[in-house]
C-alpha distance (Angstrom), angle and dihedral (degrees) to the residues before:
residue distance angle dihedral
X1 . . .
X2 4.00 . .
X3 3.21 141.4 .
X4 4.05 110.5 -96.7
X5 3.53 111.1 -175.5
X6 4.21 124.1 -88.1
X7 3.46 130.9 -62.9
X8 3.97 125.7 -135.7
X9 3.87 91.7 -80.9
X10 4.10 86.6 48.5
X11 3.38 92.5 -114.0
X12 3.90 118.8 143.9
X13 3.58 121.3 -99.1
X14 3.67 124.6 -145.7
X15 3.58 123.4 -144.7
X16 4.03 119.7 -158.1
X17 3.63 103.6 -153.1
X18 4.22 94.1 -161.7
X19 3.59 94.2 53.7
X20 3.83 99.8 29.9
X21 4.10 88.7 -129.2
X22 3.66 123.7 131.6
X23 4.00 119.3 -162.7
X24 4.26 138.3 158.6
X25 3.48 123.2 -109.5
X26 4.17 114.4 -113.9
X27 3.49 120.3 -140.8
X28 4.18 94.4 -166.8
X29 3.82 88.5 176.6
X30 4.18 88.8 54.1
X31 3.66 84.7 47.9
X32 3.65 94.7 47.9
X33 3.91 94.4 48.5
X34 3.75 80.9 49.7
X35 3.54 97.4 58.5
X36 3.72 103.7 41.5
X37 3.78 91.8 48.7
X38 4.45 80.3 51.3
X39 3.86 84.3 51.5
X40 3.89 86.3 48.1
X41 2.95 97.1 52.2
X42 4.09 104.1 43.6
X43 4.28 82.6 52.3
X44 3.98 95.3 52.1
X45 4.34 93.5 30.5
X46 3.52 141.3 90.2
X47 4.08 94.9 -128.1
X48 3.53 119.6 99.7
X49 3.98 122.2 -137.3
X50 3.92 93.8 -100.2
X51 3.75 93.8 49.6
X52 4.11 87.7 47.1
X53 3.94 93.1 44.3
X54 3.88 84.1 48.2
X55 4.02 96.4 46.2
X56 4.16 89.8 54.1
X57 3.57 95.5 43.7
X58 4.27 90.8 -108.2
X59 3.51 134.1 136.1
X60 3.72 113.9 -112.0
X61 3.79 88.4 -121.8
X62 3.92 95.2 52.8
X63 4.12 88.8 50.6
X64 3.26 94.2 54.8
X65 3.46 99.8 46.5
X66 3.82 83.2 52.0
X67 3.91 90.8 55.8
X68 3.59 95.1 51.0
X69 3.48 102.1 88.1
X70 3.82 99.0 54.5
X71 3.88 88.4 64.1
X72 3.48 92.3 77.7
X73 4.06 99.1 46.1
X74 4.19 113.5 98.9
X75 3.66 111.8 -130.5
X76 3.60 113.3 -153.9
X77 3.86 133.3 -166.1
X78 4.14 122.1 -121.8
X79 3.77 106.4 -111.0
X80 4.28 111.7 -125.8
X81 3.56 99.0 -115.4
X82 3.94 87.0 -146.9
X83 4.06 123.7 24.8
X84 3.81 103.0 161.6
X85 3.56 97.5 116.6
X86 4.00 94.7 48.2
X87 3.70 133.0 76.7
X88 3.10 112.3 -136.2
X89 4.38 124.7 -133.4
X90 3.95 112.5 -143.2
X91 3.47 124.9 -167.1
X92 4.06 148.5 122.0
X93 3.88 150.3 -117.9
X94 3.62 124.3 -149.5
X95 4.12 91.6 -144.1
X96 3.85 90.0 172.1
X97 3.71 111.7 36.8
X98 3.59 107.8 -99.5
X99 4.19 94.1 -30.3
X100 3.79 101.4 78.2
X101 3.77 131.1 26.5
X102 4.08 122.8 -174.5
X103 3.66 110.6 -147.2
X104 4.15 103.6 -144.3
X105 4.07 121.7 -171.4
X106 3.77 120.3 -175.7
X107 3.21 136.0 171.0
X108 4.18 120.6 -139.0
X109 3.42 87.0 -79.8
X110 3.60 122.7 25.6
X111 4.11 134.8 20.2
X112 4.31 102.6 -112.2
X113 3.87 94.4 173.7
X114 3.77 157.8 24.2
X115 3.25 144.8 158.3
X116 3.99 135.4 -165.9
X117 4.19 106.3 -141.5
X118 3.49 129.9 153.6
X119 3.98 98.0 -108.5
X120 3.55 137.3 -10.2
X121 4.07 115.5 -91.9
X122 3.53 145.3 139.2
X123 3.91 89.2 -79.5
X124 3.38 107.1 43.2
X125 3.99 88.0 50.5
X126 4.02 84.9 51.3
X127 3.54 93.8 58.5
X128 3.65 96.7 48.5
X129 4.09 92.2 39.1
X130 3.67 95.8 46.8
X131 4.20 89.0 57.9
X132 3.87 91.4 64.6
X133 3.76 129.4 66.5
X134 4.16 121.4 -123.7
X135 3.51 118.0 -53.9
X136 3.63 127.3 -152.6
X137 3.86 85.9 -116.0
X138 3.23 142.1 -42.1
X139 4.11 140.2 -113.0
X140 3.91 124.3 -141.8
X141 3.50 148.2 162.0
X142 3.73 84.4 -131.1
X143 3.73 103.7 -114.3
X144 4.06 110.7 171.2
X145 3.84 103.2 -117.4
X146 4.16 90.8 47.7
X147 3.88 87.3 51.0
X148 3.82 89.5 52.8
X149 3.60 98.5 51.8
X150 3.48 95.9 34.8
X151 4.07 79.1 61.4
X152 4.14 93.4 44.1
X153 3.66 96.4 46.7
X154 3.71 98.7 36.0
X155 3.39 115.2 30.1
X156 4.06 107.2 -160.1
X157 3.62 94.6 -2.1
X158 4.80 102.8 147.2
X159 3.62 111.9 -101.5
X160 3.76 126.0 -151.5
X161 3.85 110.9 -156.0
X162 4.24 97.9 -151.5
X163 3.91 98.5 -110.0
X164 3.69 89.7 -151.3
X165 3.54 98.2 61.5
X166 3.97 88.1 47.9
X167 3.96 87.6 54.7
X168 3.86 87.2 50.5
X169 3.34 100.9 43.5
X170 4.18 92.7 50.9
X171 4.23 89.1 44.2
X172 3.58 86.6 55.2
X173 4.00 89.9 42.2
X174 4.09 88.6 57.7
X175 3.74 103.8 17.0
X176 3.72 117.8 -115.0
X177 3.95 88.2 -92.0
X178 4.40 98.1 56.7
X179 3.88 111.7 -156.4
X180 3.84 96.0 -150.5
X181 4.00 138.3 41.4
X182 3.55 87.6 -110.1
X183 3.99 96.8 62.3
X184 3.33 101.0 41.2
X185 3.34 100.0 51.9
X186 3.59 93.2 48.1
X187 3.65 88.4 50.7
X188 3.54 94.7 51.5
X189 4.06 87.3 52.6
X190 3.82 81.1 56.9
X191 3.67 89.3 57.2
X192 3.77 92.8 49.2
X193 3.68 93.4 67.3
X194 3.56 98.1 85.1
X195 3.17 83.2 62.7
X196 3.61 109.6 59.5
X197 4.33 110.4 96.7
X198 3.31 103.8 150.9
X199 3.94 144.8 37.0
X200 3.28 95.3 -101.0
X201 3.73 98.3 52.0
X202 4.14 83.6 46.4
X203 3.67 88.2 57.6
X204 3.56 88.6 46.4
X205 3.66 98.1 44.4
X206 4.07 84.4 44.4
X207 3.97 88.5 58.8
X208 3.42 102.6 44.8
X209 4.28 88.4 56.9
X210 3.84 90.2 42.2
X211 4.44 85.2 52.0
X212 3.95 85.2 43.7
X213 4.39 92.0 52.3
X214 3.47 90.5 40.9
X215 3.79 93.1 48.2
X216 3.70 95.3 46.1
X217 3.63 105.7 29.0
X218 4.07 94.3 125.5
X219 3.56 97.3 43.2
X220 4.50 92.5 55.6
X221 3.53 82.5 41.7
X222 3.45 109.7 46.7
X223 3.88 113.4 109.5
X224 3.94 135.9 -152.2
X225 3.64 130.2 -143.3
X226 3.91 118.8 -123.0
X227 3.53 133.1 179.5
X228 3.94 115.2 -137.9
X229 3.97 119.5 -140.1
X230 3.95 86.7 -100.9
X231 3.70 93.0 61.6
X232 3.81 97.3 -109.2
X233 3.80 115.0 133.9
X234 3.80 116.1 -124.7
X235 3.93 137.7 164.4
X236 4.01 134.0 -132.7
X237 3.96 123.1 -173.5
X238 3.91 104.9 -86.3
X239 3.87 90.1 -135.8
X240 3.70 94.2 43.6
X241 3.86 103.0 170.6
X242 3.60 90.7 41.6
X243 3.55 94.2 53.7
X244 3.75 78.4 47.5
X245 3.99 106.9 56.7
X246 4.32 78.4 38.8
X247 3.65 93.5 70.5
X248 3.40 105.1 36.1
X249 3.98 90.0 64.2
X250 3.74 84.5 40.6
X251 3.82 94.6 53.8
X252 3.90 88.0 39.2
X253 4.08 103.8 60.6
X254 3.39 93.5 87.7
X255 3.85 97.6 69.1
X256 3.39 95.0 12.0
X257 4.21 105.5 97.2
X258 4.37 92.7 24.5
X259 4.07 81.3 126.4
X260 4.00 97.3 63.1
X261 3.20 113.6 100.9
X262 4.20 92.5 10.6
X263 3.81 103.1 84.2
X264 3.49 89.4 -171.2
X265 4.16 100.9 62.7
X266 3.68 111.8 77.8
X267 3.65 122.6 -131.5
X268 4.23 92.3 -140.6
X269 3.17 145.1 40.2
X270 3.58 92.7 -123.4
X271 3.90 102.9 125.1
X272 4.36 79.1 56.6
X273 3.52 96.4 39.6
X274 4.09 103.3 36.3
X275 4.24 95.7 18.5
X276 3.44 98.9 59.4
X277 4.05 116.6 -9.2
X278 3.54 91.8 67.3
X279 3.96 100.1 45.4
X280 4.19 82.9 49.0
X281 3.47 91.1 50.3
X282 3.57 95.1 44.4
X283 3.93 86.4 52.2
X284 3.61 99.0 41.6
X285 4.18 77.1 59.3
X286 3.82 95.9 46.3
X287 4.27 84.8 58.1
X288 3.70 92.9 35.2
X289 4.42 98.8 160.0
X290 3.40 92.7 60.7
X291 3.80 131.5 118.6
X292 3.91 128.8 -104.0
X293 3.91 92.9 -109.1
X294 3.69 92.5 43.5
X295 4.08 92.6 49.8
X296 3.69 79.8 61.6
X297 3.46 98.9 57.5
X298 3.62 92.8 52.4
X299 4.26 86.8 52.6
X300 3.63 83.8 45.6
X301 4.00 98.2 48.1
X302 4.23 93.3 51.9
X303 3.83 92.5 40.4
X304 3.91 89.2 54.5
X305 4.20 83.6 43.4
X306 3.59 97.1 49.8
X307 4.19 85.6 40.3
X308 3.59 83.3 61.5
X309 3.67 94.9 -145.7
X310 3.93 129.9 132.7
X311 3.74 105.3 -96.0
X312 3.66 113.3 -100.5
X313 4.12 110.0 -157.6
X314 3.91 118.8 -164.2
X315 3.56 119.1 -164.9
């Protein structure tokens, strides 16, 4: 074989001089590590398939048809060998409605796992927690099952419950707009969490609520009798929500101020739910059509991109 000039593309030709032929050499594994890093980049980018398929000169059709194949391939993260001077950020995506949730732990830097299941739970946060090593503590939005195997896999490992879930979850207990004393002031000590830096706004903070309980004791308390359909007699709390948004701050002071006086735990799960959730979602959006197990492959695709990591593909 010789060299025989270019073609249109400027690629070499070769020219057999025994059977008067002249051809290109194909690198397929070029061509593949050309097309998964297109497919990468479609998943993780802006561009839509028509203004891709348009850009290389392809038909829409033939493009997709390309892409299929990398549907089916399972991306997987790169494990820290070593993470006991991080804290580690723990939270989850709903990617397909209420079908499909992918479990995603970072630290304040990087993404180091996920994990597609088909709810959150004590299990499936076991399998994903007993792939790491010890953290230097950990960051949730305090969901039951992660608690528990937080607890079994790490035994007195610090936990920061995500304050901003706990205001949430106490404005949507009492409404932003309370109808009695009792709720708004509780929701305004909600509120006052973002505020608290330091131990002696804590202690402050931890007064205030103990003034509020204290004050208010027989009105979260107070009960109401009901009468079920079978005749029986029963009771609920009169001020049921109340009671409600009560106990979750109640059950969440334990974990709820780990970050004062360690600047380096965060208080939210922010760089979860802003740093990554929301570009995912925003993708998942972009692609809107697609099926559940390919809406995970495009969270899986930018969470290996923003991991920084060479893609590892198991078949």
């Amino acid at each position: 074989m010789q060299k025989y000039g270019k073609t249109a593309k400027h690629t070499t030709r070769w020219y057999c001089r025994f059977c008067h032929k002249s051809s290109i050499r194909k690198r397929s594994d070029l061509t593949e590590k050309y097309r998964q890093k297109l497919f990468s980049s479609w998943t993780t980018g802006n561009q839509n398939l028509t203004e891709i398929a348009h850009e290389k000169k392809l038909s829409r059709e033939t493009l997709s048809r390309r892409f299929s194949k990398y549907y089916h391939q399972k991306l997987v993260p790169i494990i820290p060998v070593s993470l006991a001077n991080d804290v580690l950020i723990c939270d989850g995506i709903h990617t397909d409605g209420k079908f499909e949730v992918v479990l995603i732990v970072r630290t304040k830097k990087v993404p180091v796992y996920w994990h597609a299941v088909p709810y959150e739970s004590y299990m499936t946060w076991l399998s994903v927690f007993s792939q790491l090593p010890r953290p230097k503590a950990i960051v949730g939005d305090g969901q039951k099952g992660m608690i528990a195997a937080i607890r079994t896999v790490w035994p007195g490992i610090p936990f920061q419950r995500c304050i901003a879930h706990v205001e949430r979850l106490v404005r949507l207990r009492v409404s932003c707009h309370p109808t009695t004393r009792a709720g708004y002031e509780l929701l305004r000590l909600s509120t006052y969490l973002k505020t608290v830096w330091t131990r002696r706004q804590k202690r402050r903070w931890l007064r205030a609520f103990k003034h509020w309980r204290k004050t208010y004791k027989k009105t979260i308390d107070e009960k109401t009798t009901i009468r079920l359909l079978s005749g029986r007699k029963s009771w609920r709390y009169t001020h049921g929500r109340l009671h409600s948004a009560y106990s979750l701050l109640n059950n969440s002071l334990p974990n709820l101020f780990t970050y004062v006086g360690h600047w380096d735990i965060p208080r939210t799960t922010n760089l979860v739910e802003g740093g990554i959730n929301a570009r995912i979602k925003e993708l998942i959006h972009r692609h809107r059509g697609l099926t559940g197990e390919k809406k995970k492959i495009i969270a899986f695709n930018y969470l290996l991109k923003r991991q920084g990591k060479p893609t590892r593909n198991v078949t």
